[in-house]
C-alpha positions in Angstrom: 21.9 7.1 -5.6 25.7 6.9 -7.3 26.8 9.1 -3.6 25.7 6.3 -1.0 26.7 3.0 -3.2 30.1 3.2 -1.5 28.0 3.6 2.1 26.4 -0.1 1.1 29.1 -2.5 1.5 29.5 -1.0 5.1 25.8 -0.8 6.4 25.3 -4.4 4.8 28.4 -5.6 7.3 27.2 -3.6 10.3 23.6 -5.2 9.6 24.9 -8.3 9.3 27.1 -8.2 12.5 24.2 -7.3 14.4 21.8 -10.0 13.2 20.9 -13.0 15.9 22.2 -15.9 13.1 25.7 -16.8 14.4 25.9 -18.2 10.9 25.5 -14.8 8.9 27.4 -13.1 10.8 30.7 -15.5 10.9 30.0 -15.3 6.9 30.3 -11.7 6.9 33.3 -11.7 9.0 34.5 -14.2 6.5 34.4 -11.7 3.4 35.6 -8.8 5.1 38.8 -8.7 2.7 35.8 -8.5 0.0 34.1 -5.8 1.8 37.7 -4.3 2.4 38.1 -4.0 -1.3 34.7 -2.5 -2.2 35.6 0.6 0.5 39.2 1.1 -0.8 41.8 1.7 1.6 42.0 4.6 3.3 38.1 4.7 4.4 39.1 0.7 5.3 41.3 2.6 7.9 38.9 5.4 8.7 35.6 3.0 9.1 36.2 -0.6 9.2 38.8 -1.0 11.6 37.2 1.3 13.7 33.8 -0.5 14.2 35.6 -3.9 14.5 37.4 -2.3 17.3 33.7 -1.8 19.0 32.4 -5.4 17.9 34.1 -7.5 20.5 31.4 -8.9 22.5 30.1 -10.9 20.1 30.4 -15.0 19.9 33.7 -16.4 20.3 33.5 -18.2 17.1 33.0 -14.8 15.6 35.8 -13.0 17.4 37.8 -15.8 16.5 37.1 -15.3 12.6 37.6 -11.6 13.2 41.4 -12.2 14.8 42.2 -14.7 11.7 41.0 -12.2 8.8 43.0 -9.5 10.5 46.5 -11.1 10.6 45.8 -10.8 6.3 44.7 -7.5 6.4 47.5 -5.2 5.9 47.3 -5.0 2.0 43.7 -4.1 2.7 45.0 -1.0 4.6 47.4 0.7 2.3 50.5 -1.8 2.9 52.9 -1.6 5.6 52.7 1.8 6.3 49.5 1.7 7.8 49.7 -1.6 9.5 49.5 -0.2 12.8 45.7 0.9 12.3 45.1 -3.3 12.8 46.7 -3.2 16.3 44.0 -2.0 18.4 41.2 -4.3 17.2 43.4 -7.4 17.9 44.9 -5.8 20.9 41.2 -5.9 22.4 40.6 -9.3 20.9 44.2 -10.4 23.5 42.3 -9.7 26.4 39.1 -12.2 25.8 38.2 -14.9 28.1 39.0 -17.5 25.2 41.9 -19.4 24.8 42.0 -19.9 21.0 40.8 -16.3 20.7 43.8 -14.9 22.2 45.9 -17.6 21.0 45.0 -16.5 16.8 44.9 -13.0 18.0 48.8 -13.2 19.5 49.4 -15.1 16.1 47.9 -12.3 14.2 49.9 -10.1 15.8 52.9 -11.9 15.1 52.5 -11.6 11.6 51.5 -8.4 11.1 54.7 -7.1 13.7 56.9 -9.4 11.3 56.1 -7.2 8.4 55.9 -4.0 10.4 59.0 -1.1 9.8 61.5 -0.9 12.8 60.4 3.0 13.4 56.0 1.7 13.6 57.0 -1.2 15.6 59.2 1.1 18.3 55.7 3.7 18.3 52.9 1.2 18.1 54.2 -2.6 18.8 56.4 -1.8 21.6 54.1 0.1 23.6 51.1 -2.3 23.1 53.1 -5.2 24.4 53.9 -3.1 27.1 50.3 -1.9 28.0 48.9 -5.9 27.9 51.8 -6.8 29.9 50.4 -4.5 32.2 47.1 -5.3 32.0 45.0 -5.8 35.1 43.3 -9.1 33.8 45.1 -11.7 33.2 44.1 -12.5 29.7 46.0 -9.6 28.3 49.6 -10.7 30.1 49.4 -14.3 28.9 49.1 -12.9 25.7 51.8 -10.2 25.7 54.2 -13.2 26.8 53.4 -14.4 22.9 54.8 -10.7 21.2 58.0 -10.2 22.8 60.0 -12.2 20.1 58.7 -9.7 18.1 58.5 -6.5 19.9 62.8 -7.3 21.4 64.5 -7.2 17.5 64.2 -3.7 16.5 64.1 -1.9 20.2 66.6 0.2 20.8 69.2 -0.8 24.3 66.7 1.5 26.6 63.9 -0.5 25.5 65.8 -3.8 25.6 66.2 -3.6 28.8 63.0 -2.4 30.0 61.2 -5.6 28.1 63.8 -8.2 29.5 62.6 -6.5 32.8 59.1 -6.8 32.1 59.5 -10.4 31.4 61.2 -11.4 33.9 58.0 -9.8 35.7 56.0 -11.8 33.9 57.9 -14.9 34.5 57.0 -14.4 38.6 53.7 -13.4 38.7 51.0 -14.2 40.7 48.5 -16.1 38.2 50.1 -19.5 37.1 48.9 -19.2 33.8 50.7 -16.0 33.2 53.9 -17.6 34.5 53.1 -20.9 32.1 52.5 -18.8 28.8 56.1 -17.2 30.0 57.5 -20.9 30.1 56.1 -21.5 26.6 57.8 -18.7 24.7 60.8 -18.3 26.6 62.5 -20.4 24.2 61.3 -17.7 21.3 62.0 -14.6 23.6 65.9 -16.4 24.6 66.5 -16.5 20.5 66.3 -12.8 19.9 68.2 -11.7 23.2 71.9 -10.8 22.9 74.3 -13.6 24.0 75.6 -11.9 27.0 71.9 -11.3 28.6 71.4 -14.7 27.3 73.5 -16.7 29.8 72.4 -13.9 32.9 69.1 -12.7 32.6 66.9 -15.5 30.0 69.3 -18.4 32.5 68.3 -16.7 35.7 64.1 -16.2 34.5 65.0 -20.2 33.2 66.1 -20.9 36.9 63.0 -19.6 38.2 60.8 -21.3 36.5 62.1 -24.6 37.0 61.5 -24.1 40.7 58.3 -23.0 40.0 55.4 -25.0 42.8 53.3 -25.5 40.0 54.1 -28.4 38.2 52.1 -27.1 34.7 55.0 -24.6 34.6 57.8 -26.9 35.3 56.6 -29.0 32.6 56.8 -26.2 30.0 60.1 -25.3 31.2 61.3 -28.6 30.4 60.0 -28.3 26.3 62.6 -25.0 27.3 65.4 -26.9 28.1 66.0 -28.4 24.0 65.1 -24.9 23.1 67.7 -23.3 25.2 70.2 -25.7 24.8 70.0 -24.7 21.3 71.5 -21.4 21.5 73.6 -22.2 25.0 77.3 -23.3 23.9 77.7 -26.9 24.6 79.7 -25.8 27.7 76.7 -23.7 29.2 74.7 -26.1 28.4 76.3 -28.7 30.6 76.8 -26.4 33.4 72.9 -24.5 32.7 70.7 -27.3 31.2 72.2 -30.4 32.3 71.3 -30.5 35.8 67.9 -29.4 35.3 66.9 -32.2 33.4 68.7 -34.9 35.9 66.4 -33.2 38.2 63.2 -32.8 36.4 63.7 -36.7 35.8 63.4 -37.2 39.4 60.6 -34.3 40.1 58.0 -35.4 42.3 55.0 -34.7 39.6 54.9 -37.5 37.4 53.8 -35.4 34.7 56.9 -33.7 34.7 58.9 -36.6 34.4 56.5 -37.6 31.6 57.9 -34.4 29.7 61.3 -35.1 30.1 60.8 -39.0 28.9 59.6 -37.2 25.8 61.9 -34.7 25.3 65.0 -36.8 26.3 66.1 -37.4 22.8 66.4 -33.7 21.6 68.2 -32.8 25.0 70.3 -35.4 24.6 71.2 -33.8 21.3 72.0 -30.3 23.2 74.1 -31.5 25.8 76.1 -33.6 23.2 77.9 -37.7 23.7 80.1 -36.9 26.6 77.5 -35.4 29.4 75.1 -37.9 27.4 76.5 -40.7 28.5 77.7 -40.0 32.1 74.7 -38.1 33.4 71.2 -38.4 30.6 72.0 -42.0 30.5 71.1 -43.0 34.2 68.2 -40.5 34.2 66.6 -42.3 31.2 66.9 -45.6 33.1 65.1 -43.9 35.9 62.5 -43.0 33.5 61.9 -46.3 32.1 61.6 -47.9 35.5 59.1 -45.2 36.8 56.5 -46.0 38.9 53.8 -44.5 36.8 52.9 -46.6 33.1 52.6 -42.8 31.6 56.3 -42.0 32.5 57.3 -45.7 30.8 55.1 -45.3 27.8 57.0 -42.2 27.1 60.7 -43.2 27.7 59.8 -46.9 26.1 58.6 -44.9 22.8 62.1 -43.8 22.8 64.2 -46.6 23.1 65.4 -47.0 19.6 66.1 -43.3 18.9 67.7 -43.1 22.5 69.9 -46.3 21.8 71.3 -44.8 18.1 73.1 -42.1 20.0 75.0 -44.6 22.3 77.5 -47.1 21.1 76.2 -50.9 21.3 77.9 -51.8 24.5 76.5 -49.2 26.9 72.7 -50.0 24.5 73.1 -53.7 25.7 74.8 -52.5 29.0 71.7 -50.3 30.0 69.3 -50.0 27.6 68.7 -54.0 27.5 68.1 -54.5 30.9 65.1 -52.5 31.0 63.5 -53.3 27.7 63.5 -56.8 28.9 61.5 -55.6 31.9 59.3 -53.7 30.4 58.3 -56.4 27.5 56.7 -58.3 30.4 55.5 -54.8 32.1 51.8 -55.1 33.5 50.7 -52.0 31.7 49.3 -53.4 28.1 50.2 -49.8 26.9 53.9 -49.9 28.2 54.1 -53.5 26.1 52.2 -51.9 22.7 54.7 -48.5 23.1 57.8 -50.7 23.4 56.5 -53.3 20.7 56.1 -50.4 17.6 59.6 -48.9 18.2 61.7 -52.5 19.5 62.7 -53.7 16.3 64.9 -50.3 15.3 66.9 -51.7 18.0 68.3 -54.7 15.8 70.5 -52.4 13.3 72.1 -50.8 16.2 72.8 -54.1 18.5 74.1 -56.2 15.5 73.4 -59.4 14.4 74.6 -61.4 17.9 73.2 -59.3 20.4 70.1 -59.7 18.3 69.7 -63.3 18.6 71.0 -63.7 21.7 68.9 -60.9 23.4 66.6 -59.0 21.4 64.7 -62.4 19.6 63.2 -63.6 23.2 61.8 -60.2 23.7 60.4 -60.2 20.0 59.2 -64.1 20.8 57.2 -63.0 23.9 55.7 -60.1 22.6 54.1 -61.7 19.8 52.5 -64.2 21.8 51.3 -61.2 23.9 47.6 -61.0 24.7 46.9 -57.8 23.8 46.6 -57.4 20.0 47.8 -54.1 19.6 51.4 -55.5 21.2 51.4 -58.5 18.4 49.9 -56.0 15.6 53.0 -53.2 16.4 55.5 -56.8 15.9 54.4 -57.8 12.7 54.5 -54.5 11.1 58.4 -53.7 11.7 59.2 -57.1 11.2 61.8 -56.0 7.9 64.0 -54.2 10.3 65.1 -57.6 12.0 65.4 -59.4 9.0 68.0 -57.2 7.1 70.1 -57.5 10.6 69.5 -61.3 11.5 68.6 -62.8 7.8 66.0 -64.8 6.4 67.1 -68.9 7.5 66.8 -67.7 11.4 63.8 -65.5 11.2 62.1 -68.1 9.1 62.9 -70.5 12.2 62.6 -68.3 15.2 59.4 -65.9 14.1 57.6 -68.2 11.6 55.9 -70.4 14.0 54.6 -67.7 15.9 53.7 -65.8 12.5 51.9 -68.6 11.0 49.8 -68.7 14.6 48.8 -64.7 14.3 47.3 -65.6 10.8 44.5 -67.3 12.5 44.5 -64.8 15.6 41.2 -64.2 16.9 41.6 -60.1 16.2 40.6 -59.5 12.8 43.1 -56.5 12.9 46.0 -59.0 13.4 44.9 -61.2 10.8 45.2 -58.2 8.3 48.5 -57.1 9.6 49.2 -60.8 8.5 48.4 -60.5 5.4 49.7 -57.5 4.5 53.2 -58.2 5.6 52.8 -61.4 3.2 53.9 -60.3 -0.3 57.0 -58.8 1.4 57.9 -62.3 3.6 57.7 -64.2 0.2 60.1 -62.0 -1.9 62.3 -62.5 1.3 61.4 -66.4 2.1 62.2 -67.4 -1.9 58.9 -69.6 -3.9 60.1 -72.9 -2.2 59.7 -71.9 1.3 56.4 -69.6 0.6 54.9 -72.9 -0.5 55.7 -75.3 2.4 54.6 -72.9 5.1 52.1 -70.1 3.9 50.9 -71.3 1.0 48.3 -72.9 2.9 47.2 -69.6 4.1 47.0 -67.0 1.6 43.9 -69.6 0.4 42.0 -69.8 3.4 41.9 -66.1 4.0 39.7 -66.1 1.3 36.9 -67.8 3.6 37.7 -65.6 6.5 34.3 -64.5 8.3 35.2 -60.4 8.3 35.1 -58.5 4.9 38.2 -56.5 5.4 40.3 -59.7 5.3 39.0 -61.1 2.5 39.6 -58.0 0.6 42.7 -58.2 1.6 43.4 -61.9 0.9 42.2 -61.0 -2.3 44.8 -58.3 -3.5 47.7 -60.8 -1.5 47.3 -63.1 -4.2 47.3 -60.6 -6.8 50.9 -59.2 -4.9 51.6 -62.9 -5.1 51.1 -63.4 -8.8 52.9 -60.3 -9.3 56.5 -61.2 -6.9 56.5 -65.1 -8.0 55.2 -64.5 -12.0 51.9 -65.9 -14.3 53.5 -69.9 -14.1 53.8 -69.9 -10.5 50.0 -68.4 -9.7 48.4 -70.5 -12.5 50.0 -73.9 -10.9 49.5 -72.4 -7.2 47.2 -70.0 -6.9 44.4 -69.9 -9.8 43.2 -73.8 -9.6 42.0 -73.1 -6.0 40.5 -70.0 -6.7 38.8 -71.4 -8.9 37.6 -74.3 -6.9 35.9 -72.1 -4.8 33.6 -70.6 -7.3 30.9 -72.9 -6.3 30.9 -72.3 -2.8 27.1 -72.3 -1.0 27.9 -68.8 0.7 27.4 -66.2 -2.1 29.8 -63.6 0.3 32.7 -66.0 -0.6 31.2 -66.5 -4.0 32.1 -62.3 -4.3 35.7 -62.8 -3.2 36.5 -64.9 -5.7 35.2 -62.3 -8.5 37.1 -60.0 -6.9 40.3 -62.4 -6.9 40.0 -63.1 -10.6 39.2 -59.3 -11.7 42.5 -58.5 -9.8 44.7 -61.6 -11.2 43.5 -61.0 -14.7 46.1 -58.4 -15.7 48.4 -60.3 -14.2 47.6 -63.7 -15.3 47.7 -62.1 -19.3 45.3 -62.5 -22.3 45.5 -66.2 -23.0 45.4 -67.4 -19.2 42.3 -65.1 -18.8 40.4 -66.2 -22.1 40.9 -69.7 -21.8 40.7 -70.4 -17.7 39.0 -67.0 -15.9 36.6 -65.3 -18.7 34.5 -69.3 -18.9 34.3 -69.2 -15.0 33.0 -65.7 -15.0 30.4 -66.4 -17.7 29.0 -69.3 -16.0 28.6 -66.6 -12.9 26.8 -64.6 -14.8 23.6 -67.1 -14.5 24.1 -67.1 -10.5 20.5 -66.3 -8.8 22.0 -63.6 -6.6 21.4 -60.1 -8.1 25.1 -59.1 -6.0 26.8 -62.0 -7.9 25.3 -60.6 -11.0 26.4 -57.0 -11.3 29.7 -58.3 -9.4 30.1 -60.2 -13.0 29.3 -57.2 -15.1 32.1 -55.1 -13.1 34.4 -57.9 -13.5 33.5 -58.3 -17.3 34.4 -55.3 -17.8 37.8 -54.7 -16.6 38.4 -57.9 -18.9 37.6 -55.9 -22.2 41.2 -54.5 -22.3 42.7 -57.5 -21.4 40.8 -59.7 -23.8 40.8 -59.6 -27.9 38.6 -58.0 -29.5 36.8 -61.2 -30.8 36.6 -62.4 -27.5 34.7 -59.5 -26.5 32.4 -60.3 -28.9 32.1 -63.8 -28.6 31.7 -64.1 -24.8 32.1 -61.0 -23.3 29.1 -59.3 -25.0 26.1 -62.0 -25.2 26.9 -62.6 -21.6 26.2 -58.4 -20.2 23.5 -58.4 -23.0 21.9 -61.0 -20.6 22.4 -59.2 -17.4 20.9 -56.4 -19.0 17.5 -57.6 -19.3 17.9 -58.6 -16.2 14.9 -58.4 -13.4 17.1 -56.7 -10.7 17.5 -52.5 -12.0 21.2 -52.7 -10.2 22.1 -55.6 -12.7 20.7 -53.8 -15.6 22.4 -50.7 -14.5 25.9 -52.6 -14.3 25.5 -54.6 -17.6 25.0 -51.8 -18.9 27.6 -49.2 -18.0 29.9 -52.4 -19.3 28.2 -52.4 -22.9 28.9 -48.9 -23.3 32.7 -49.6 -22.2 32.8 -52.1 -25.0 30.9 -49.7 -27.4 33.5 -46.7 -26.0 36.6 -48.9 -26.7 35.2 -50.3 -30.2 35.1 -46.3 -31.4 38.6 -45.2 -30.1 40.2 -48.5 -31.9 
């Protein structure tokens, strides 16, 4: 029996692989670094590998499994030495029909070639890069497109050349997807290659590509225009780089010129100021005035980062023109792009161009009709008030702020609210009174849940910025008030408001003013109330003196816990303990 226990781990894996449960055999896949263990290394090699080299018809979630335990497999195989034995199993596993099958296998790949000596990679990598490159099916060349990063390091000048060859075969051949998985990891391929074949060979493939008729491979070539421009001098890049992007802006596929709306920013970066401002500058302006809305949500998205890299004058000059048109664009999703990044603009106009220009723009988008436009407003509001100050905001944005708090969009209303606390520490107590005072109270009553919640922990913020005096004159009285309401929903939010201001508020506040209303809640004939008032009763106990507990706290939850509803009980209960709990630790 002791001779076949090692056999077992094994036979239970090749059992399990053939079962018809997808299920038990992903789990086996799963522990094959436990099974790996249990066989030791060397009959890992001589066994294992081997038979996952023969599973790969199985399910693709499987295979998939299978490609991600292998990239972690090499200390299961003796260490680096023997890393090559993984290399046919995943070089099977790169010729699959699946996408994301291929895609973890290249990745496995990757890592294990990473850790791979120089001499195993020139006897095994090399050569299997080589064979999928050559591969009849196309599977197997899209993903030796993903190894050559790897493969070009440690090949000696003969080799070199041979795999800038074969990818530059790869680059023109006959299946676009081929051709776009060459676009993709050009960039990776270009930082490995010598300088010299750098600006002849990788520029020439680059070239190609860019005049490729598909348009999913031009778009990929664009992501390789930042990438390239990285390693390019800034010269080459001018002379290389710049010209392709002036004409991708202008390529006839819109998607295209979607890619380079995105990408803009980080080419910008490549070509540097100079080429920036004579040559990107214009294209952008194209871009923001396309004739598709996906080519102007892109390029308005990137108005703020794209104005910080030019000076003021040429922002207002060029820039300003087109915001202006697109904050009354007919797409909804132009307006919403250009609302959550237009307020960056402020720091880099200055304070005039501000008023004068940008505030119209930030006036007519928050009357927008499409909440997500006003909602992207409120929430970057700060950035215009550190450039413009409080006195003009406060005139200019508060009418139209104090309108949104009763929008009919629930989402706006919270938006509202939570940009509140952060308006009042800017607005001073004074002004908070006169204008939103009013407000932060009725939210209280609001018909959706989410904003009452909200209103709740506002006044709690409130308390907090503007101190105990201010909320206790202000803020508590009206609370308060609303205790008695008919609608025991409302009835809840006020619980909620006084458990949160009680901390706040202090000890004697809370005894003498909140603990009485509570306790008078505690006989409400809504079991919600009820257990509502045993929750709030107990945050109290640490607030609260001891005797206090004792004398109000305690017969109150003693109540509630002979209560005919089991969720009051349970409550009142929990909250007894809590006094019992603290009583023992003092």
């Amino acid at each position: 029996m002791s001779m076949e226990e090692p056999l077992y781990p094994i036979a239970v894996l090749v059992d399990e692989l053939k079962n018809d449960d997808i299920q038990l055999r992903l789990n086996s896949i799963r522990r094959l670094s436990t099974i790996a263990r249990a066989l030791g290394e060397e009959r890992t090699r001589k066994e294992l590998i081997p038979f996952l080299c023969e599973n790969n018809d199985d399910e693709d979630e499987v295979l998939l499994a299978t490609a991600e335990e292998l990239g972690v497999f090499i200390p299961y195989v003796g260490g680096m030495e023997h890393a090559h034995v993984l290399l046919p199993p995943l070089e099977t596993l790169c010729t699959v029909e699946e996408t994301c099958v291929r895609d973890k296998s290249v990745e496995s790949l990757c890592r294990i070639g990473s850790q791979m000596r120089e001499s195993d990679l020139v006897d095994w990598f090399i050569p299997l890069v080589k064979r999928l490159a050559a591969g009849e099916w196309f599977t197997a060349r899209v993903s030796a497109c993903g190894l050559f990063h790897i493969a070009y390091t440690s090949a000696p000048d003969m080799l070199k050349t041979e795999l800038r060859s074969i990818y530059s075969q790869l680059c023109q051949d006959d299946m676009p997807m081929v051709r776009r998985a060459a676009a993709t990891n050009l960039g990776k391929f270009a930082a490995t290659v010598e300088a010299a074949h750098l600006k002849t060979d990788i520029m020439s493939l680059f070239e190609d590509l860019t005049h490729d008729d598909q348009d999913s491979v031009r778009l990929l070539a664009v992501e390789g225009c930042a990438a390239l421009g990285k390693l390019l001098e800034p010269q080459d890049c001018v002379a290389h780089i710049l010209p392709v992007i002036v004409n991708f802006s202008q390529d006839k596929s819109w998607r295209v010129r979607y890619m380079v709306a995105n990408q803009l920013y980080e080419l910008c970066e490549a070509v540097g100021p100079e080429p920036t401002r004579t040559d990107l500058v214009p294209a952008y302006v194209r871009l923001l005035r396309d004739n598709e809305a996906e080519v102007r949500i892109a390029a308005a998205g990137k108005v703020t980062k794209f104005s910080r890299i030019l000076s003021p004058e040429l922002a207002i000059q060029h820039i300003l023109p087109c915001v202006k048109e697109l904050s009354s664009d007919s797409s909804q999703h132009v307006r919403s792009a250009l609302a959550s990044v237009i307020m960056g603009m402020a720091p880099v106009l200055g304070k005039d161009a501000t008023i004068e220009q940008l505030l119209p723009i930030f006036l007519s988008l928050l009357k927008d009709e499409f909440p997500d436009v006003r909602l992207n407003i409120i929430s970057k509001l700060d950035q215009v008030n550190q450039v413009i100050g409080i006195d003009l905001l406060s005139q200019s944005l508060l009418p139209a702020i104090v309108e949104l708090a009763e929008d009919r969009h629930w989402r706006v209303r919270l938006a509202i609210i939570e940009y509140i606390p952060l308006l009042a520490s800017q607005l001073g107590v004074g002004f908070f009174d006169d204008k939103l005072g009013a407000l932060c109270m009725q939210w209280l009553q609001d018909k959706v849940y989410s904003i009452r919640d909200a209103a709740a922990n506002n006044l709690k913020r409130l308390a907090e910025e503007f101190g105990p005096e201010w909320a206790m004159q202000h803020i508590v009285p009206q609370v308060l008030d609303m205790v008695n309401n008919p609608h025991y929903l409302y009835r809840m939010t006020v619980l909620q408001a006084i458990s949160l201001l009680a901390p706040v508020m202090g000890s004697e506040i809370t005894c003498s003013k909140l603990l009485p209303v509570i306790v008078t809640a505690s006989k409400d004939r809504v079991p919600n109330i009820k257990f509502n008032v045993a929750k709030v009763l107990q945050s109290m106990i640490p607030i609260v003196d001891q005797s206090v507990v004792e004398t109000s706290i305690r017969p109150s939850l003693v109540e509630l816990s002979e209560d005919a509803d089991v969720d009051v009980r349970f409550f009142a209960n929990q909250a007894l303990q809590s006094i019992d709990h603290s009583m023992m630790s003092t």
